[in-house]
Structure formats: C-alpha cells, structure tokens
N, C-alpha and C positions, 0 to 999 in steps of 0.2 A: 545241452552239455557245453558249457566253456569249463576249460581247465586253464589255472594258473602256474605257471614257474619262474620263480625268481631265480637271480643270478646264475641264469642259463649257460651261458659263455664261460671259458677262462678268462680272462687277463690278457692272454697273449691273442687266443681265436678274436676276442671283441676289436685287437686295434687289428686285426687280419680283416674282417670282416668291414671295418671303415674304410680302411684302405681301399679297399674295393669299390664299396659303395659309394664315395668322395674322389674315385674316378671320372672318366670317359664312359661313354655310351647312353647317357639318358634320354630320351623323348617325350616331349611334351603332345598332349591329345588323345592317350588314351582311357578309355569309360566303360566302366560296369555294362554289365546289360540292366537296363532298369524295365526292359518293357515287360508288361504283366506282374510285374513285384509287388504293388502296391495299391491295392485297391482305390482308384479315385476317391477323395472326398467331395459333394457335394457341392460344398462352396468355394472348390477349384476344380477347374473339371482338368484343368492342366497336373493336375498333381501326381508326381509317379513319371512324366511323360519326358524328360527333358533329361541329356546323358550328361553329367558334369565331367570334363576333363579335366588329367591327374597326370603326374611325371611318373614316368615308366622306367625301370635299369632292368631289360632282361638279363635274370643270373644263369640260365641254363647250358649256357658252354664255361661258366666257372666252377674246377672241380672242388675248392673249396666249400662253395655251399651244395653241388648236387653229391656228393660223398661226403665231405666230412661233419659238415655240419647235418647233412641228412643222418647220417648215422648216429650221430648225439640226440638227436631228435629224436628217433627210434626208442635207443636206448633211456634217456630220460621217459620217457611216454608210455614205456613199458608199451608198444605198438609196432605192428609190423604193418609197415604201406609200401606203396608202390607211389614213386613220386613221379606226377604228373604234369606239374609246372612249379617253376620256384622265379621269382622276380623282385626287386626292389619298388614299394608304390612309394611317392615323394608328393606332400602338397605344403603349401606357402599359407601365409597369412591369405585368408580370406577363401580359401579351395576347400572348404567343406567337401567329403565325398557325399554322394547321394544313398537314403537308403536303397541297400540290397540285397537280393540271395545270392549265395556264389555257386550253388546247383540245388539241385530235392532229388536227383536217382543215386540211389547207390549209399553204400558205408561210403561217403569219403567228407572230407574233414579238409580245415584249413587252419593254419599254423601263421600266427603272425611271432614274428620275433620285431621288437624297439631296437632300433638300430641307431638313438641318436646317443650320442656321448654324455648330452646334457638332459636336465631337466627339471622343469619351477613350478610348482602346483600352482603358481599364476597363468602358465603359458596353455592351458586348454590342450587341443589334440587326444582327448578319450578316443577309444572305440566303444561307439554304442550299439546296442543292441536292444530291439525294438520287439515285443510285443503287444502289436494292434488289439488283437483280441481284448484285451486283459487295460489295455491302454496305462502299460507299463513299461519302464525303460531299465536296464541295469549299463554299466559304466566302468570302463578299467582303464585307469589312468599308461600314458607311455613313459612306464618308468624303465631308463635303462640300462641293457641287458635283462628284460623280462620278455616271458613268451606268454601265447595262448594259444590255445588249441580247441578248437569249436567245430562244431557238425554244420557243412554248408547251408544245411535248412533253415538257418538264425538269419533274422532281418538284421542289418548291420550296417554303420556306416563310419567313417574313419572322421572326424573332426579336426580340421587344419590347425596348428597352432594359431592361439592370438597376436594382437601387433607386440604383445610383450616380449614374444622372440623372432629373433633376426635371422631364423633356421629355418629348413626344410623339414617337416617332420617325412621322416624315414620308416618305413617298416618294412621287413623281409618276409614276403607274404610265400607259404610253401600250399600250392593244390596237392593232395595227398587223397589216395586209396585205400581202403583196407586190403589185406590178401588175405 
C-alpha cells in the first residue's frame, strides 16, 4: 500500500515546518537497520550487508510536528495511529540510502512528508520501492509539500539528490501505529 497526497501543508505550516528543519540540531551517521532485509545475491555476497549513513533532525520534542502536523496527518489519511517516532532524514549528493524495511510486526505505517522548498525533475531524490520477488520497482518523485504514506513491510530506499542540486534532500519521516 503507498498512498499519495499532494499539497499536504498550508502555505503558512510549510515555511513553519522549514524553519525548523533549516535549523540547529542535525547529526550526521545515522543508518537503517539493513541486516537481514535483503536477500544476498550471488555475485555479491556483500550485498544487503553495509549500513549507509544519513543526516538525522530528531523532531520529537517539536510540538509542531508531534501535534500539529500529526493531527493533519490523521485527519487527511482518514487514520487513527499512535505516533511512535517522527524525525527529519537529510542526504546530499551522492548519500543514496540503502534498501530497507522499516518494520514487518504490527498495523504500522510510515509517513514521509518532502520537506524541501524546491524541486527539478533533473535533480533525482525518488523514494523507491523495491519488489524482489517480481524484480520490479515503482518510483515517487519529492515533489514539494507531497506526502506518502506506506506499510513498513515495503523494501524502500530514499535516493539522494544529484550533483544538479546544491540541497539537502529532506524528508519528515513519521513511524506510525494503528490503534
């Protein structure tokens, strides 16, 4: 299940929401869990095995995103969860993330909101999602003020912008529950 929403934000929540994000607080080195996600291939036995690190903004003592914007979220998604983690991921030219799962127990879901101001169908930065079996991919460009919303079971991976922009691709990732 991925679900798409365009022009998610106001006007006024989206420069709220940069402002924040184009602050203090990021950390560079944190990575997915990759182990066990991906079945070895063959002619890599390394594949699957190696955590790539990503810029981190935890948002979870900002009441903006864990009320207000959680509650838009809710009410747009027509969903009642229980929010579990919400953080800003950040990667640069050339930080591809690695594929991954973001859990398999549970109804729970993850919610990216595009957080960057701009964006050029030249500059790359999809989220892909990966089905091996089927040895098929589908593709949702970060255009923004667009969300998603997908079942942590989906192999996934964030695509870093190309050298054609001079940005951080941003995304406001929300771990979500069902109640």
């Amino acid at each position: 299940m991925i679900n798409i929403y365009g022009n998610f934000l106001s006007d006024e929540d989206m420069l709220t929401c940069n402002k924040i994000i184009r602050g203090p607080g990021w950390g560079f080195g944190f990575k997915s869990d990759v182990k066990n996600n991906i079945t070895p291939l063959p002619e890599r036995s390394d594949y699957g095995t190696e955590n790539i690190p990503f810029w981190k903004l935890p948002l979870g003592n900002e009441d903006f995103f864990t009320n207000h914007m959680f509650e838009i979220i809710k009410k747009k998604t027509e969903m009642d969860f229980e929010l579990l983690e919400v953080y800003c991921n950040g990667q640069t030219y050339g930080q591809d993330g690695h594929p991954h799962l973001d859990s398999v127990w549970g109804e729970t879901h993850t919610f990216l909101y595009y957080a960057n101001p701009g964006w050029n169908l030249t500059w790359g930065g999809k989220t892909v999602f990966l089905d091996l079996e089927e040895n098929k991919k589908a593709e949702v460009d970060p255009i923004p003020n667009r969300a998603i919303l997908f079942t942590t079971d989906l192999m996934h991976y964030g695509e870093a912008f190309n050298q054609f922009c001079r940005d951080l691709r941003t995304t406001v990732c929300y771990k979500l529950k069902l109640k």
